[in-house]
C-alpha positions as CSV (number, residue, x, y, z in Angstrom):
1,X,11.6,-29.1,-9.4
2,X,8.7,-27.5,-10.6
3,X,9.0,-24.8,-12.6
4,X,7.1,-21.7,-10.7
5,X,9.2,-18.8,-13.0
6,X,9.6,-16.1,-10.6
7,X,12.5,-14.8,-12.8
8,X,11.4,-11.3,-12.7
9,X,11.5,-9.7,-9.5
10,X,12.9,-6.6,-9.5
11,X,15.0,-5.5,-6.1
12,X,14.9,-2.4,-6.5
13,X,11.1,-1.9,-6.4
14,X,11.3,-2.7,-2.4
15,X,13.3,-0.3,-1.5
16,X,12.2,3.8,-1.0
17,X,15.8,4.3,-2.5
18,X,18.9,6.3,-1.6
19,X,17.4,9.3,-2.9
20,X,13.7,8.4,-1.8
21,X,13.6,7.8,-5.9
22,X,10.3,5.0,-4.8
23,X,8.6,7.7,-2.3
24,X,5.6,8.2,-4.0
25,X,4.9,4.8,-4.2
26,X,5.6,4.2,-0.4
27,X,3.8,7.6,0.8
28,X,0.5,6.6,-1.7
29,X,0.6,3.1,-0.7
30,X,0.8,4.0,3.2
31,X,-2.1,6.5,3.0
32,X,-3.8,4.1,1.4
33,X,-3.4,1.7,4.0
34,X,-4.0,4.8,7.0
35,X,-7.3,5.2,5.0
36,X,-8.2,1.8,5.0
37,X,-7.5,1.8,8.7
38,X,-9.7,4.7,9.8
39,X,-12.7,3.3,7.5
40,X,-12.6,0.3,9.8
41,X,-12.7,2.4,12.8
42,X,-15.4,4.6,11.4
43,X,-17.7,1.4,10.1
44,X,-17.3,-0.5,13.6
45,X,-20.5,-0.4,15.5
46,X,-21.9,2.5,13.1
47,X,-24.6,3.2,15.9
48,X,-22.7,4.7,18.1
49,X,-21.8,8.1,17.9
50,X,-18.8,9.9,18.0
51,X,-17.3,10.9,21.8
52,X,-15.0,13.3,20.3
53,X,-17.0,15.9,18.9
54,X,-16.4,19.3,16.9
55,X,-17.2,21.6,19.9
56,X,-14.3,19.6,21.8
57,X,-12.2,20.3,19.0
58,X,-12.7,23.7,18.7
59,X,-12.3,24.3,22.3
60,X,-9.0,26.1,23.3
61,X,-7.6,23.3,25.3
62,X,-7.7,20.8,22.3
63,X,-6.1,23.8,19.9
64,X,-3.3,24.0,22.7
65,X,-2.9,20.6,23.3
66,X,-2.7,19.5,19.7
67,X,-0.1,22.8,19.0
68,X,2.1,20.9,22.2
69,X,1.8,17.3,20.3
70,X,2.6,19.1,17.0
71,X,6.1,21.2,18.6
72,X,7.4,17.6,20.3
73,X,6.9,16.4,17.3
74,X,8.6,18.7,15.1
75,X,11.5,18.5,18.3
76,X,12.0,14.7,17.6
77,X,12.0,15.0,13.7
78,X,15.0,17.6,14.3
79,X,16.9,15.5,16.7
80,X,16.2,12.4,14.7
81,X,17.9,14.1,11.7
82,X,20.7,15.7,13.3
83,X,21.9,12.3,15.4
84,X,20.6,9.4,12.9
85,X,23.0,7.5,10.6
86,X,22.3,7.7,7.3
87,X,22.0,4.0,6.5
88,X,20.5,3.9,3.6
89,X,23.4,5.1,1.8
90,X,25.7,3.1,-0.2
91,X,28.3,5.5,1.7
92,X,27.3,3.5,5.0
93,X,29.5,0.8,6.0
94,X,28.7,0.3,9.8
95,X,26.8,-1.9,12.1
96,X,24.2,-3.9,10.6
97,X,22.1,-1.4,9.9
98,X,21.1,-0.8,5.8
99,X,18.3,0.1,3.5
100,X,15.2,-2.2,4.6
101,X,12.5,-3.3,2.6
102,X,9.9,-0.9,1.7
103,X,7.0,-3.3,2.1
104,X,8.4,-4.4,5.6
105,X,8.0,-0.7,6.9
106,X,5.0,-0.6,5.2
107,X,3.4,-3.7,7.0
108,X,5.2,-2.4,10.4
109,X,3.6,0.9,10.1
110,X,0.2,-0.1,9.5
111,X,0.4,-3.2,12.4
112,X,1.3,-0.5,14.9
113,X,-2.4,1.3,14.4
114,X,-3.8,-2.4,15.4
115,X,-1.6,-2.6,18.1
116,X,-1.3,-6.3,18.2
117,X,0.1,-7.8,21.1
118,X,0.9,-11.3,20.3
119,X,1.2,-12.5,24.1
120,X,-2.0,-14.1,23.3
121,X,-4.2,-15.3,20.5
122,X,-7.3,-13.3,21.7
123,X,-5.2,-10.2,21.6
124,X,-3.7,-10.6,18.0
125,X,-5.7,-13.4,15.9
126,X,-4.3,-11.5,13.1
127,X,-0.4,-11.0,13.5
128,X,-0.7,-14.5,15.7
129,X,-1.6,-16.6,12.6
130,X,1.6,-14.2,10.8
131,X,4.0,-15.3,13.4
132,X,2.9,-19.0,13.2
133,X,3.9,-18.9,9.2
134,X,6.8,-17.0,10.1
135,X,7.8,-19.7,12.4
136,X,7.4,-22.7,9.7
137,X,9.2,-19.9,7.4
138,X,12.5,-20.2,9.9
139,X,11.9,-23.7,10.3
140,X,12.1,-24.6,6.1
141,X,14.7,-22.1,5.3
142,X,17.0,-24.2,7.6
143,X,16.1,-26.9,6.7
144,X,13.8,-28.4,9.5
145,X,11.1,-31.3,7.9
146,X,9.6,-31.3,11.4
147,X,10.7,-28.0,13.1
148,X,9.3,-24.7,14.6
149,X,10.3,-21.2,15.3
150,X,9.3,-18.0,16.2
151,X,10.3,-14.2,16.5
152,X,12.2,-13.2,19.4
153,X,13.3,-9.3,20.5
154,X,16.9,-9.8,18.7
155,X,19.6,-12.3,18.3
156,X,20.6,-12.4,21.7
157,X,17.2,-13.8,23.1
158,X,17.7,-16.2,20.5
159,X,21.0,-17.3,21.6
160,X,19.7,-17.3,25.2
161,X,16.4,-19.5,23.9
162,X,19.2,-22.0,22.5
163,X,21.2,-22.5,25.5
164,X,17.8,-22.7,27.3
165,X,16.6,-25.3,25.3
166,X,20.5,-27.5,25.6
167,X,20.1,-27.3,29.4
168,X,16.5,-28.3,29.3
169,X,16.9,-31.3,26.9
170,X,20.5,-32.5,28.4
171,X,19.1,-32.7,31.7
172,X,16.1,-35.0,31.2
173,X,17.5,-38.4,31.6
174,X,19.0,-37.5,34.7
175,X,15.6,-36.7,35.4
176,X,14.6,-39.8,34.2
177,X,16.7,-42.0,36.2
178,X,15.3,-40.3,39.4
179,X,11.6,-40.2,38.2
180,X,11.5,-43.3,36.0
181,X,14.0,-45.0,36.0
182,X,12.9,-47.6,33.9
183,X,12.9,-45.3,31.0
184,X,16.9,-45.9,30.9
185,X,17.7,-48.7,33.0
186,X,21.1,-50.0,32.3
187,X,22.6,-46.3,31.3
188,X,25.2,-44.7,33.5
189,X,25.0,-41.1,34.3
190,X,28.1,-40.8,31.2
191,X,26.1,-42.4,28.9
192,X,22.3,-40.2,30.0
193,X,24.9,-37.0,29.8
194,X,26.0,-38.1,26.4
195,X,22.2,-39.4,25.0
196,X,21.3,-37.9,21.9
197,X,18.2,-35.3,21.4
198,X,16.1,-37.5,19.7
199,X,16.6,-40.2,21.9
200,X,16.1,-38.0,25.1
201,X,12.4,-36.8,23.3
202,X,10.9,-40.1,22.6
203,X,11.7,-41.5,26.1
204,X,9.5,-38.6,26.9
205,X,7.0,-39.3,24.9
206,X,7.0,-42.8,26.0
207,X,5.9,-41.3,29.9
208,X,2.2,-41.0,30.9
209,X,1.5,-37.2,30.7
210,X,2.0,-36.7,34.2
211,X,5.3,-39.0,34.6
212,X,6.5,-36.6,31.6
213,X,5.5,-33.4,33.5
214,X,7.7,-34.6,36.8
215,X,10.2,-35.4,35.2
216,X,10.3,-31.8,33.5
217,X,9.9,-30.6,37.0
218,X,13.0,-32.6,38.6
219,X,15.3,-31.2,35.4
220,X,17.3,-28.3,35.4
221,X,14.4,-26.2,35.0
222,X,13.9,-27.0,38.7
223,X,17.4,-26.3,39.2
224,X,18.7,-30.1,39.7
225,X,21.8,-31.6,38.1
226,X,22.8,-28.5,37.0
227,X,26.4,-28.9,37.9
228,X,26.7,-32.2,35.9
229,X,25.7,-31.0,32.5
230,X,29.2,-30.0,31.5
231,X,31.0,-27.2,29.9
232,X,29.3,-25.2,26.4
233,X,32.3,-24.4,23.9
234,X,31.7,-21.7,21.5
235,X,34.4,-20.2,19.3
236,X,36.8,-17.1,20.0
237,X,34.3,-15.0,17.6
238,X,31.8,-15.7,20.0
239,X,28.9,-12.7,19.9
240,X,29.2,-11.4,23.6
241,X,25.1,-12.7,24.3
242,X,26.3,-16.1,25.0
243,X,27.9,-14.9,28.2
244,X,25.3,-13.1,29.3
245,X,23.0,-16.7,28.6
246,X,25.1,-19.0,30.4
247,X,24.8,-16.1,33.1
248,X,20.9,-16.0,33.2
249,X,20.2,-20.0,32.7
250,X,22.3,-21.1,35.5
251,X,25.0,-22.6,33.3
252,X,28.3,-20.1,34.5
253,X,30.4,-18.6,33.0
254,X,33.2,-20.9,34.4
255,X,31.2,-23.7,32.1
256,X,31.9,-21.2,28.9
257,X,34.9,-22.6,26.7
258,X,36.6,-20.3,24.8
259,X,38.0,-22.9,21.2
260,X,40.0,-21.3,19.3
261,X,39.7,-19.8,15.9
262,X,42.0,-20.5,12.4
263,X,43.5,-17.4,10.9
264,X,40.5,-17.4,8.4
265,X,38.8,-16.7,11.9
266,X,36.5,-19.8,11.4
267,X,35.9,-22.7,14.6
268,X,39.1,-24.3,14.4
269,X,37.3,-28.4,14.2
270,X,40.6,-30.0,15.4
271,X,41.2,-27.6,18.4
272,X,37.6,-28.3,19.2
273,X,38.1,-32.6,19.3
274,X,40.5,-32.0,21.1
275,X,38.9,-29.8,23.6
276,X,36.2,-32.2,24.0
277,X,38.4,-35.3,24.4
278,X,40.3,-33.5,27.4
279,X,36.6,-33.2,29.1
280,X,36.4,-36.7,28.5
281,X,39.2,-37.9,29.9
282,X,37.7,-36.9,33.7
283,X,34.1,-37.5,32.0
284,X,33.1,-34.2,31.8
285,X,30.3,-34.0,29.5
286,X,29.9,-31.5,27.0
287,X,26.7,-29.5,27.2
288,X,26.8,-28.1,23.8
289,X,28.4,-26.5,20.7
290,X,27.8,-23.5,19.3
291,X,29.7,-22.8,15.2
292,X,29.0,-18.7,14.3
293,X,27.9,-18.4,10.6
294,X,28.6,-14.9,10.0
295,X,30.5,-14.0,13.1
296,X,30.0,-10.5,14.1
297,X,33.4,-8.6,13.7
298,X,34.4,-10.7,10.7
299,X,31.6,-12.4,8.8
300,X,33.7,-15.5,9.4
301,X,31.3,-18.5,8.7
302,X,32.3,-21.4,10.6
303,X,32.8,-25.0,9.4
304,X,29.4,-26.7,10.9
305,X,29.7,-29.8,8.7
306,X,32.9,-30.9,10.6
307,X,31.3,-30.3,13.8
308,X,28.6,-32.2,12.7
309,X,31.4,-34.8,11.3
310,X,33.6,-34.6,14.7
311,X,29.8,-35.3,16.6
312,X,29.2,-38.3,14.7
313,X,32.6,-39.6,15.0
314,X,32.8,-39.0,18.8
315,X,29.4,-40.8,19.8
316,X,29.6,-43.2,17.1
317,X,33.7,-44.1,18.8
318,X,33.4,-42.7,22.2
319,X,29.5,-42.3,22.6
320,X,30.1,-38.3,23.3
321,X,27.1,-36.1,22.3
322,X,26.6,-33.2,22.3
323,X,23.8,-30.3,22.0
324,X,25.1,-28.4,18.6
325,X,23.2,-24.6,18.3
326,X,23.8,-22.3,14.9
327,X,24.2,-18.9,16.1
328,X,23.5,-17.7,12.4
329,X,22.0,-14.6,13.5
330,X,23.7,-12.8,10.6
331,X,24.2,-15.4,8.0
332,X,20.8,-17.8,7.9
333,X,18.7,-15.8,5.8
334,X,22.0,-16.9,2.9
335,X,20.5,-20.3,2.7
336,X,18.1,-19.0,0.4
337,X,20.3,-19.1,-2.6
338,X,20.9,-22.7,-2.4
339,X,16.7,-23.2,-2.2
340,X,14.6,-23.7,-5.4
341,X,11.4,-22.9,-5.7
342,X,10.0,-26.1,-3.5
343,X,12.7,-25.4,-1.0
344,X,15.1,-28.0,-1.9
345,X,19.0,-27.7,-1.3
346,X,20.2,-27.9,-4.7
347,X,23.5,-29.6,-5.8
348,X,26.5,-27.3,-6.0
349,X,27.4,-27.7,-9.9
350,X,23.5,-26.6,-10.8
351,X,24.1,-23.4,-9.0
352,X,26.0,-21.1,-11.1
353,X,23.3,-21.7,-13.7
354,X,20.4,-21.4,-11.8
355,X,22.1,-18.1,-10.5
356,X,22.0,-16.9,-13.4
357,X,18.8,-18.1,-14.2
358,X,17.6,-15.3,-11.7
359,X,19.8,-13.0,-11.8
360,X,21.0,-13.5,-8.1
361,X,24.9,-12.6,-9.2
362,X,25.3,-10.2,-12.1
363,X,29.4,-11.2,-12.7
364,X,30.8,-14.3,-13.4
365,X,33.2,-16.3,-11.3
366,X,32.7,-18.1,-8.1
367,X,30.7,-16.2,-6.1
368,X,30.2,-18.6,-3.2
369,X,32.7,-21.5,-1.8
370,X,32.5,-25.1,-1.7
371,X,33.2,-24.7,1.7
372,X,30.3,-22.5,2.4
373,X,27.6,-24.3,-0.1
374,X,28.7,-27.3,2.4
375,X,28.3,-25.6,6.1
376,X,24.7,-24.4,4.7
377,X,24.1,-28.0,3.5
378,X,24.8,-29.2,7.4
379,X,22.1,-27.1,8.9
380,X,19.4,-29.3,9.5
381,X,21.7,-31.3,11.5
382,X,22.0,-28.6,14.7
383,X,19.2,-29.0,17.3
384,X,18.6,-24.9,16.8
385,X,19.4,-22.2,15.1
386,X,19.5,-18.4,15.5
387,X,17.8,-16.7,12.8
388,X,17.2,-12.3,12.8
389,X,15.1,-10.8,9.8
390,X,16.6,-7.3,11.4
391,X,20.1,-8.3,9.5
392,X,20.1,-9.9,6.4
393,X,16.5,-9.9,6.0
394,X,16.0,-6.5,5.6
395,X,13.2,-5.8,8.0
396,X,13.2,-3.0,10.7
397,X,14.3,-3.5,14.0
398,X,13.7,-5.8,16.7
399,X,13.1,-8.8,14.6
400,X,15.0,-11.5,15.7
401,X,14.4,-15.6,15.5
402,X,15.4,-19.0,16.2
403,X,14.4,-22.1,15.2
404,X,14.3,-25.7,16.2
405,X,15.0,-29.1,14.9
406,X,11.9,-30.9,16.2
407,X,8.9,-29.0,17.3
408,X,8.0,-31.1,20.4
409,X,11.7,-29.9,21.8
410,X,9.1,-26.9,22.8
411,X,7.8,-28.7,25.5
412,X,10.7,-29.1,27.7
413,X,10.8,-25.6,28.1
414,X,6.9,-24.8,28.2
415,X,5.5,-22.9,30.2
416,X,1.1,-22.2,30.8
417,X,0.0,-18.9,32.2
418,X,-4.5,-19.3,32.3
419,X,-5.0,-15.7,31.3
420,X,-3.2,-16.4,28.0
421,X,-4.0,-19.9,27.2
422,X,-7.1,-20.9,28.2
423,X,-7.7,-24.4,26.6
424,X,-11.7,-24.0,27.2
425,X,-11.4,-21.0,24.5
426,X,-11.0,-23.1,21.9
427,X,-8.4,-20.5,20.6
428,X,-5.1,-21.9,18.4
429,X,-2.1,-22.3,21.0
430,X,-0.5,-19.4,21.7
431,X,3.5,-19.0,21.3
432,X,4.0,-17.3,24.6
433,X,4.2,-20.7,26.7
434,X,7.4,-21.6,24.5
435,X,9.5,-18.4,24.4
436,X,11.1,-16.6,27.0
437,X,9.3,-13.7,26.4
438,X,5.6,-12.1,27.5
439,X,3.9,-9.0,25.6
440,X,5.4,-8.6,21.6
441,X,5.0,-6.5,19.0
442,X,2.3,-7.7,16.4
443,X,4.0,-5.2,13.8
444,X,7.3,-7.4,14.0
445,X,5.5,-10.4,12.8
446,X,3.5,-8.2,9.9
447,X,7.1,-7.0,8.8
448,X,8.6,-10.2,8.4
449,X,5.3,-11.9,7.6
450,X,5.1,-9.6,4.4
451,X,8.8,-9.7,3.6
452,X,8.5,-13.3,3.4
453,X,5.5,-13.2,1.1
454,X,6.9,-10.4,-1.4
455,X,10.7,-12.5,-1.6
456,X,10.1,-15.9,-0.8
457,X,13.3,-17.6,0.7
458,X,14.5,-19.1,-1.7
459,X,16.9,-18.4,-4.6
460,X,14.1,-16.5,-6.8
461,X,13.5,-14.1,-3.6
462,X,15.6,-13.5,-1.2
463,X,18.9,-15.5,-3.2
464,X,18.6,-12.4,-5.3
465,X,18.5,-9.9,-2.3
466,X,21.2,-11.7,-0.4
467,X,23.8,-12.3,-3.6
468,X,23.5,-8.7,-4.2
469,X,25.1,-7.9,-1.0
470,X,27.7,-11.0,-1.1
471,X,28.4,-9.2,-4.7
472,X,29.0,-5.7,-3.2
473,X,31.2,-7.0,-0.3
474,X,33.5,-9.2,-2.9
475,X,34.0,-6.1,-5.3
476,X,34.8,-3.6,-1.8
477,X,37.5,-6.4,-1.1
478,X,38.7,-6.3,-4.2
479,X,38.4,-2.5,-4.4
480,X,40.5,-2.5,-1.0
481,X,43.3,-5.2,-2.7
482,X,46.5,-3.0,-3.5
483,X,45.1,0.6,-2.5
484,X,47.4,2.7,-1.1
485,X,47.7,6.8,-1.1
486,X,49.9,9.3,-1.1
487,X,49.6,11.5,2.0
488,X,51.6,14.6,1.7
489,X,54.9,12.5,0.5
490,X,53.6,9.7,3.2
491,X,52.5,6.5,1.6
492,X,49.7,4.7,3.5
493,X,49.0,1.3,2.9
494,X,45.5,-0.7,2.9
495,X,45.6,-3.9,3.8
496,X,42.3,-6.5,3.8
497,X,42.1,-8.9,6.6
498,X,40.5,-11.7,4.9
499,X,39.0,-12.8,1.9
500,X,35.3,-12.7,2.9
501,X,32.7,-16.1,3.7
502,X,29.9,-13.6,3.6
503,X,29.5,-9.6,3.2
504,X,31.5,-8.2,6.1
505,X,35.2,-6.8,5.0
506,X,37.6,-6.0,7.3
507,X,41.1,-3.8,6.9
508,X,43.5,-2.0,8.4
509,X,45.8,1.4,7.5
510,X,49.0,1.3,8.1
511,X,52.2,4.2,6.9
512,X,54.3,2.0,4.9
513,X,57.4,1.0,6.4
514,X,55.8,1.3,10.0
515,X,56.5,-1.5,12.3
516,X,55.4,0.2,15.4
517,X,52.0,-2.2,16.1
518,X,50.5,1.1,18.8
519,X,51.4,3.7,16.0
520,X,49.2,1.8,13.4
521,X,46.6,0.9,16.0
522,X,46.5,4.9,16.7
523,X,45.9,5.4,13.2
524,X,43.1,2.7,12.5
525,X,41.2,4.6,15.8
526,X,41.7,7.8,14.7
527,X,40.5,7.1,11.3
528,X,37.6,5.3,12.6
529,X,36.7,8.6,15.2
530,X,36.8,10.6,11.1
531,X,34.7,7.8,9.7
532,X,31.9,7.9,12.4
533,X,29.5,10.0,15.0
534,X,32.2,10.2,17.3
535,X,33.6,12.9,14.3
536,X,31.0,15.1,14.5
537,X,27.2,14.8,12.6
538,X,27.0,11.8,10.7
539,X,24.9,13.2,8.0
540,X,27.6,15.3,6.7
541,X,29.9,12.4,6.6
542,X,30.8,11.2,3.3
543,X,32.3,7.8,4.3
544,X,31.0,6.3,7.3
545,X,32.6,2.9,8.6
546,X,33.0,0.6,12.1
547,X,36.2,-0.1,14.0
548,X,36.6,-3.7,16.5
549,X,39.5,-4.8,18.2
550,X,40.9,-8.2,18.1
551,X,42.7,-8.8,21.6
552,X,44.8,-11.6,23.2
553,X,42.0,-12.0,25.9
554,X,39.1,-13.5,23.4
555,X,40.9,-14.2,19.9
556,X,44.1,-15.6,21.2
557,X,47.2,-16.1,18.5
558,X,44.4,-16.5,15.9
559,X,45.4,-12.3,14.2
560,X,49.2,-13.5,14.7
561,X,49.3,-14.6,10.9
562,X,47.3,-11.4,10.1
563,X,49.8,-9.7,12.0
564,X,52.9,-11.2,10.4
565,X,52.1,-10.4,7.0
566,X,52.2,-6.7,8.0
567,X,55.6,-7.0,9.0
568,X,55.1,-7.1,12.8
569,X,55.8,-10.3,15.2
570,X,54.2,-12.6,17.4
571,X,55.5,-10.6,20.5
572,X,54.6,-7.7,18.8
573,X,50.9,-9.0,19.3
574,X,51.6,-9.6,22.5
575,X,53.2,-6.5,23.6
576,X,50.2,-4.5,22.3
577,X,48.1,-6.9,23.1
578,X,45.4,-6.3,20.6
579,X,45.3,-4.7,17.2
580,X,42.7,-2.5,15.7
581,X,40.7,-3.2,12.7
582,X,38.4,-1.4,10.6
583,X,35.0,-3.3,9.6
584,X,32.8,-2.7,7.0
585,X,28.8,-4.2,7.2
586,X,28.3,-4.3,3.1
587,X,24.5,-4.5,3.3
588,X,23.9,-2.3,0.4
589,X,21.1,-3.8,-1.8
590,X,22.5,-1.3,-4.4
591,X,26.5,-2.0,-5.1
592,X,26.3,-5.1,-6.6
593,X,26.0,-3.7,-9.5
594,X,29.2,-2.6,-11.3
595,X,28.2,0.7,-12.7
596,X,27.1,1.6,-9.2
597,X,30.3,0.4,-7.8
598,X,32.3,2.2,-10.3
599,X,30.7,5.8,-9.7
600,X,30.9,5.4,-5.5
601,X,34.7,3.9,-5.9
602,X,36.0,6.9,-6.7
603,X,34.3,9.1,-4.0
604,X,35.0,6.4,-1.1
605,X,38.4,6.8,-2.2
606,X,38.5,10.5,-1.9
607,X,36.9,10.4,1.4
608,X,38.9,7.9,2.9
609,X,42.0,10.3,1.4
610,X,40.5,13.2,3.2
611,X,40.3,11.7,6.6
612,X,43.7,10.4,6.2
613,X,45.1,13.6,5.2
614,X,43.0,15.1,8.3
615,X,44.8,12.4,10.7
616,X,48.2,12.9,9.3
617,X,48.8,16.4,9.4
């Protein structure tokens, strides 16, 4: 490793700060940049003159017009404050929204006066080279020697891109056999629905360029074979996108597979085998798997080294492959901590030092799992990956991602419009051909561009960043362990769900004693309608939180232990049919640290007290 000592970055300096404490650095620093803008526009062309002059500017028509622009203005600051969530507070324990990085707004806001549109290279040189490093940025973080990636709307697109891209790439030998078949003479349809990725790709290279580009055209992008490319299993903790993919590519929702989930709400890998060995038994193929890292209701991270085990096993055995997809829209930008400073993967027993090398934890103990260390450590093995810089990386919203194992996957999906790629311009290729969609914001790729240059990804930039927010969401748990109160002579217990993979904590409330499962449920709801917008403005909220249900119809008997150790049954589940939980998003770049932790502990407390009192009486 060689040594490149960037021990010293301070986390708090990118952030404007709970109580705007870094303002006058961001408000100098953006006028600075404004200024900078209107010189170029002022310096461009300096022969011609001005077409908005000072007489139009003094007329009464500009005055009036500019006094309109100026009251909708001041209408949309007002409703902006009175109906926005205050997520910048430590107080905030919602959706994945949190304090973003002050040089990522910065870079946003000054993109949008270029208004790049990176649909095409001649339209946004500038934030077209960004997204190109941003791309290689996705691709090394996971792991990807020879990969690719880009920015998409969100984490759903990037789903949708993944199962594009299985559908694409499993259908090509079945393609093959009908274009050129003596690409895979010899191979029953079984064994061209079970070939693996690689092997698919460098038949395809093999073709003459215009073999290559039939076949693409007699694939499933042309609508053929699609009802032979099997069935796509993703776990009970599914995020809901991957319906609404296997809806839009074609694939069906009757082809979605529900596997079930351990009571640590991670993939169960042995419930999955078997799944897949059912198929085979009337050789149904699989399409693909998808493992959650950093599921969405419980920041479950699921085991992708035994998929990628239970894969080798099968094809190796049985010669079943399958098309494996990370939906790690939360939890990919975590792989950072176990990067050094040339992007290796480190071993496990040099972490703790090297942690504290850089500060990334600022207790002791294990932070981070064998387990986990080991599903990051699989990533390069997944054909793509679902990556969003609007969660865990701390830049504004929409910034999604995905990335992909082997950049010439890109070309099974590719697609040429003329008026954006012209190969007579002599222009760089543009990214639009390989993603699903057209006109995007150049100010996305600035944000992450520039996040990615002030905290590289890797443990001495974005480890630190990301640790501080695993630390915050292990000393909530904790905080949560054992809490009860006192309501007016009723006791009210807290109970965790989990012990957390990443920096979601889940709990519910329930009245000691209490073995009514609706009466709890009622509580947890009613709690939540206290702890959110739907109790009024969220400004004045002192402890603001999320509420999800886990029901029969997508998690199955996996709550059932959860359940039990409540006091309540199997049929109890059953009955009710769901039970409520509370969820808490610890993105907080600021309670890691204990001093923090202790002075907000205290109010939390009091403010969960107060609702409960509220509820109660």
């Amino acid at each position: 490793m060689v040594e490149k000592e960037h021990t010293d970055l301070n986390i708090d300096a990118l952030f404007i700060g709970d109580k705007a404490e870094n303002a006058d650095i961001f408000k100098s620093t953006l006028m600075k940049l404004v200024n900078q803008h209107m010189g170029w526009r002022e310096n461009y062309m300096p022969q011609d003159m001005p077409l908005i002059t000072e007489a139009d500017k003094d007329s009464e028509s500009f005055k009036k017009t500019n006094e309109k622009m100026q009251s909708v203005l001041d209408e949309l600051s007002v409703r902006l404050r009175s109906n926005s969530v205050p997520w910048h507070s430590p107080r905030y324990f919602g959706h994945m929204n949190s304090e973003t990085l002050m040089p990522s707004i910065l870079a946003y806001t000054y993109a949008m006066l270029w208004n790049g549109n990176n649909v095409a290279y001649e339209s946004s040189p500038g934030t077209s080279q960004m997204e190109e490093q941003v791309g290689k940025d996705f691709a090394a973080l996971n792991g990807y020697k020879e990969g690719w990636g880009h920015i998409s709307a969100d984490g759903s697109l990037a789903n949708m891109e993944g199962l594009w891209y299985a559908r694409n790439v499993k259908s090509l030998p079945l393609a093959m056999k009908k274009v050129a078949p003596e690409l895979v003479s010899g191979k029953s349809d079984w064994e061209l629905l079970n070939m693996p990725t690689h092997e698919m790709l460098d038949l395809l290279d093999k073709a003459d360029p215009k073999v290559a580009d039939k076949i693409k055209n007699n694939s499933a992008r042309a609508g053929h074979d699609m009802d032979k490319l099997g069935k796509w299993i993703v776990p009970q903790t599914k995020h809901y996108s991957w319906l609404k993919a296997a809806d839009v590519t074609g694939v069906g929702l009757d082809n979605v597979v529900s596997c079930p989930v351990d009571e640590d709400y991670r993939l169960d890998a042995d419930a999955l085998e078997k799944i897949i060995l059912d198929f085979a038994k009337d050789h149904t193929p699989i399409l693909g798997v998808v493992a959650v890292v950093g599921s969405t209701e419980e920041g479950a991270i699921d085991p992708v080294q035994k998929v990628v085990a239970l894969r080798d096993k099968l094809y190796n055995e049985q010669g079943i492959y399958f098309y494996l997809h990370i939906d790690a829209a939360y939890g990919s930008y975590a792989r950072s901590m176990y990067l050094d400073e040339d992007n290796n993967f480190m071993p496990y027993d040099q972490l703790e030092s090297v942690w504290k090398k850089y500060g990334v934890f600022q207790g002791d103990g294990e932070h981070v799992s064998k387990y986990v260390y080991d599903v990051y450590k699989a990533f390069p093995e997944a054909e793509s990956i679902t990556v969003d810089p609007h969660k865990m990386g701390y830049v504004p919203y929409a910034a999604g991602g995905i990335a992909i194992r082997e950049k010439r996957m890109r070309d099974v999906i590719g697609y040429f419009p003329v008026y954006v790629y012209d190969k007579r311009s002599g222009a760089p290729a543009t990214l639009t051909p390989y993603i699903l969609e057209g006109s995007k914001a150049g100010a996305t790729a600035a944000a992450v561009w520039t996040a990615h240059r002030v905290l590289p990804l890797n443990v001495s930039g974005y480890g630190k960043l990301i640790g501080r927010s695993i630390e915050a969401a292990q000393r909530f748990y904790n905080f949560l362990k054992g809490l009860s109160f006192n309501i007016n002579g009723t006791e009210v217990e807290v109970n965790p769900l989990t012990d957390p993979d990443f920096n979601m904590v889940d709990w519910t409330f329930n009245i000691k004693g209490n073995k009514d499962l609706a009466k709890m449920n009622d509580l947890n709801l009613k709690f939540y309608q206290k702890a959110s917008f739907v109790g009024g403005p969220v400004y004045n909220n002192d402890f603001i939180t999320s509420h999800t249900d886990f029901a029969t119809d997508g998690y199955g008997d996996s709550p059932v232990p959860y359940i039990e150790s409540l006091g309540f049954s199997a049929d109890d589940y059953h009955k009710e049919t769901k039970v409520g939980i509370l969820r808490a998003c610890v993105l907080t770049p600021f309670l890691y640290d204990e001093d923090n932790f202790a002075a907000y502990a205290p109010k939390i407390k009091s403010a969960m007290e107060e609702k409960l009192t509220q509820i109660l009486d």
